[in-house]
N, C-alpha and C positions, 0 to 999 in steps of 0.2 A: 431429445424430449426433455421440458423439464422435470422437476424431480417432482413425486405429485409426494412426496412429506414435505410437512411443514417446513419453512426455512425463515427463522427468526434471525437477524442479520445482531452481531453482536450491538448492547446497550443502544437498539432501535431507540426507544422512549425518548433519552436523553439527549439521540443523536437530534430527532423530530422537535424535540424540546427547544434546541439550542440555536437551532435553525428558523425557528419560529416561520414556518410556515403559514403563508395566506393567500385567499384567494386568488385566480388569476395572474400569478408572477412567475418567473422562468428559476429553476433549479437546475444544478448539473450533480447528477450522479458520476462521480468520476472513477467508479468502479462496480458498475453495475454487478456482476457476479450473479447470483439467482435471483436478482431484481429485489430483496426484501425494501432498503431505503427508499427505491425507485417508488415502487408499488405504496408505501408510507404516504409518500408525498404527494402522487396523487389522488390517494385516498385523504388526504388532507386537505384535497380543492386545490394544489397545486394548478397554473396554468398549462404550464409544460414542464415537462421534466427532459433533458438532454443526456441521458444516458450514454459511460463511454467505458471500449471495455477494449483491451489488446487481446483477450481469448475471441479467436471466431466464434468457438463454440457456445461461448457464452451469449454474444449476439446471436445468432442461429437460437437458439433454446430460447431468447426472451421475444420472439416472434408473436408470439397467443398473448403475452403481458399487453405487446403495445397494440395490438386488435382491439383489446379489450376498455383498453383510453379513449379507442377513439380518435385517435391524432392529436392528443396531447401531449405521449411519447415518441420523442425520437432516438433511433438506439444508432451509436457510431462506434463502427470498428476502427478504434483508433488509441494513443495513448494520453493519459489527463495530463502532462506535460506540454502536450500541443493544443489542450482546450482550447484558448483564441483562437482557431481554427475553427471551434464547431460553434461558436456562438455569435450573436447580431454585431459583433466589438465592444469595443471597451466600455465598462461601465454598466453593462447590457443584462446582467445576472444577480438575482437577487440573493441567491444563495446555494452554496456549493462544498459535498461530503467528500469525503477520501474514506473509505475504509482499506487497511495498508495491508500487502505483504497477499501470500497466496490465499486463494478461499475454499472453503470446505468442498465442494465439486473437486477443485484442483485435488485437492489431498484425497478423497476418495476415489481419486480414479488412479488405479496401480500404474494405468498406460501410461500417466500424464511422466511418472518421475520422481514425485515432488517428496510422498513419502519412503520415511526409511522402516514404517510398519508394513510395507508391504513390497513385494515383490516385483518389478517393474523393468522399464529402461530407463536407463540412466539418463532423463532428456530434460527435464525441468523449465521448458520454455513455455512462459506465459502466451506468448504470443505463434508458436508453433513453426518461428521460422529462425533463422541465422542460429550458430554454434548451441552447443548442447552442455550440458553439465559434464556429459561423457566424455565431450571434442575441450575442455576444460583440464579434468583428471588427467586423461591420458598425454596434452601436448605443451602442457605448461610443466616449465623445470621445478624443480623442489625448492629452490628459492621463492619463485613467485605462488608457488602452492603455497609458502606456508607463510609471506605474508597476506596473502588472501583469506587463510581461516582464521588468521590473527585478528587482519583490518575488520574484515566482515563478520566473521562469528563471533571474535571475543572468545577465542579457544585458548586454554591456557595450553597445551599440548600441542599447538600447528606444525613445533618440528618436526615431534617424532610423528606425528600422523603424515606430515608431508612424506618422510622419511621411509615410511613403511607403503605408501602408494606409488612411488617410483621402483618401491623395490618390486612390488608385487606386478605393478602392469612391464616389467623386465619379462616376466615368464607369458604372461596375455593381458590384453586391454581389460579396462575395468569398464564393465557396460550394464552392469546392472546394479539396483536400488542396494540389494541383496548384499551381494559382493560389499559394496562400498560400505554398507552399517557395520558388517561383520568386519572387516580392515578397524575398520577406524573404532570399533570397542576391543578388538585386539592390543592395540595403539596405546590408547586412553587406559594409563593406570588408577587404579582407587575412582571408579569413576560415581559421580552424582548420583545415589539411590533414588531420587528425585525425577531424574531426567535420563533419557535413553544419551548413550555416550555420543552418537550422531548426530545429536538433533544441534549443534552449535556448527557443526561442518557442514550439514544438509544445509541450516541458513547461511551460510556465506556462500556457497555454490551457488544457489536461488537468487541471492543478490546481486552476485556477479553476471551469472546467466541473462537476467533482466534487468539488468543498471538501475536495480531500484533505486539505491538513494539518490544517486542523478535526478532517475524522473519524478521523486518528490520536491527536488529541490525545485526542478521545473514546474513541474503543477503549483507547487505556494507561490513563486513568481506570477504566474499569468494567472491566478485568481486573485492577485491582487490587481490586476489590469483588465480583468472581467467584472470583478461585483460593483456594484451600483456603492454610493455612498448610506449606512446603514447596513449592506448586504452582510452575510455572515458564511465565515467559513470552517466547518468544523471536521476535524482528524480524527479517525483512531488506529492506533498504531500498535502495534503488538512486541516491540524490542526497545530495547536502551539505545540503539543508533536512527534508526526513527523519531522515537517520542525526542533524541537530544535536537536534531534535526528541526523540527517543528516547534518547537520548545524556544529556539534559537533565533528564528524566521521571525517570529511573535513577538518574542520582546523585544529584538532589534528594531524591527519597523514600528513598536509600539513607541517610541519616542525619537525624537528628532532628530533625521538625517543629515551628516553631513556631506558635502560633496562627494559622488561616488563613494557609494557604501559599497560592502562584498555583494551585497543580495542587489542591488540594482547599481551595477559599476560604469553608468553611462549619465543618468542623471549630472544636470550640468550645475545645479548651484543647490544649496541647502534646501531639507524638507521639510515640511511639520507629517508629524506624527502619522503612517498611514492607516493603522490600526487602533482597535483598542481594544486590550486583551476581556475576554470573558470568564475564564478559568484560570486564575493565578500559578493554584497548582492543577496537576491533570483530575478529570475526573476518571473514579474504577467502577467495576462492576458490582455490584452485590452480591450477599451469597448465594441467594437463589440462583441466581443468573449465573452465577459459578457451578453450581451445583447440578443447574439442569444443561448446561453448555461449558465442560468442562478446558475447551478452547478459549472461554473468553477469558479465565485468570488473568494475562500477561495486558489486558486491553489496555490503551491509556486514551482517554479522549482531552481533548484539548480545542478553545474554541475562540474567537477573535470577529470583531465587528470591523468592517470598512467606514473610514472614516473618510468624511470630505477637504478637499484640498486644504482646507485651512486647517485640518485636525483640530476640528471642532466637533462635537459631539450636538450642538443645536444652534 
């Protein structure tokens, strides 16, 4: 079912804003979630909106949204790294959102994993299939644990936490949310009065589990290979390996290529410019919007126009 309270999708305004929205032209939601951007867009005269989401559940719940378009939405169980896939080809999109990292459904549903405020299984999969956060903890050695909460969380402590998780699933596996917050503030000396001691471990598990930055990396690739020339494509990202990621993507393609760049290593001879950046630095939220969506603090949004072949702006 979806959730009948409201569900304002973080710094909506600015994302609708940036994306300049107009009648008649194809958008891809490349994280549908409880539809808020989707629903934006076509409430803005969008012609279609492409909607894409790796939770079934999510698709399944946005059922009644795309009823209610009329067949202007199409919802795809699938992941925003493979967009080219759901859309007419290259060039075919006039603009297209990422909102990054798990969504508030995810985090309120104990079952799902995701948080360490609540009581759960240890499963964390966005998309509800392949290895688990649990099948993670429990068979990966303390080396590779603890560069993984290093890489991915940005843990100063991934030793000893690594160190104390090999020791504890020695006596029984570690299979719940529960379990693992408690380890790991056990772990963590002098820890963050700011921040619960888990919440840098819970994200690098999350990331690991669903190769988020992989499939960012892949989504800003093939939305440069779907937007039409003007299209726009805008991010928000909620961590420093994210917004660096995105951040990185942008300026690099925002000035001229040369032969085989990291982000497009097949390109055969020099590029002009494919982008042009629109937010120099990120945009944040305000404090309202801090204040009444305590979640959105960490947001960054960040946003870039397609340029046409000659990186020319007109």
């Amino acid at each position: 079912m979806i959730d009948p309270r409201p569900h304002i999708p973080v710094m909506a305004r600015e994302v609708i804003d940036q994306l300049q929205v107009r009648c008649d032209q194809t958008y891809v939601d490349g994280t549908l979630g409880n539809g808020g951007y989707t629903a934006m867009m076509l409430d803005c005269g969008a012609g279609r909106v492409v909607a894409i989401d790796r939770d079934p559940n999510a698709i399944r719940d946005a059922k009644a949204l795309a009823d209610r378009y009329d067949g202007r939405l199409q919802l795809v169980h699938g992941t925003f790294g493979n967009l080219a896939a759901y859309v007419d080809g290259p060039g075919s999109v006039d603009g297209i959102t990422f909102d990054l990292g798990v969504s508030s459904m995810q985090l309120d549903q104990a079952e799902r994993g995701f948080s360490f405020q609540q009581d759960g299984p240890l499963d964390m999969r966005m998309s509800i299939d392949g290895p688990s956060a649990a099948d993670l903890v429990n068979e990966s050695d303390e080396r590779a644990l603890a560069d993984m909460l290093w890489k991915f969380g940005e843990e100063r402590h991934s030793r000893r936490i690594a160190r104390a998780i090999v020791t504890a699933r020695a006596e029984q596996p570690i299979t719940r949310t529960s379990e693992l917050a408690a380890l790991v503030a056990k772990a963590v000396p002098r820890p963050d009065p700011h921040h619960h001691p888990a919440t840098r471990a819970f994200q690098a598990l999350r990331i690991v589990v669903n190769d988020e930055l992989g499939e960012l990396e892949r989504g800003l690739a093939a939305s440069e290979a779907a937007l039409k020339p003007g299209g726009r494509c805008v991010v928000v990202s909620f961590h420093s390996l994210e917004d660096r990621i995105v951040k990185n993507f942008f300026r690099d393609r925002s000035t001229a290529q040369p032969k085989g760049s990291r982000h497009m290593p097949h390109q055969p001879e020099a590029n002009a410019p494919a982008w042009r950046l629109l937010t120099r630095r990120p945009m944040t939220p305000g404090a309202a919007e801090i204040a009444a969506n305590p979640r959105a603090r960490s947001a960054r949004l960040r946003a870039a126009e397609r340029l046409p072949a000659n990186g020319r702006t007109n």
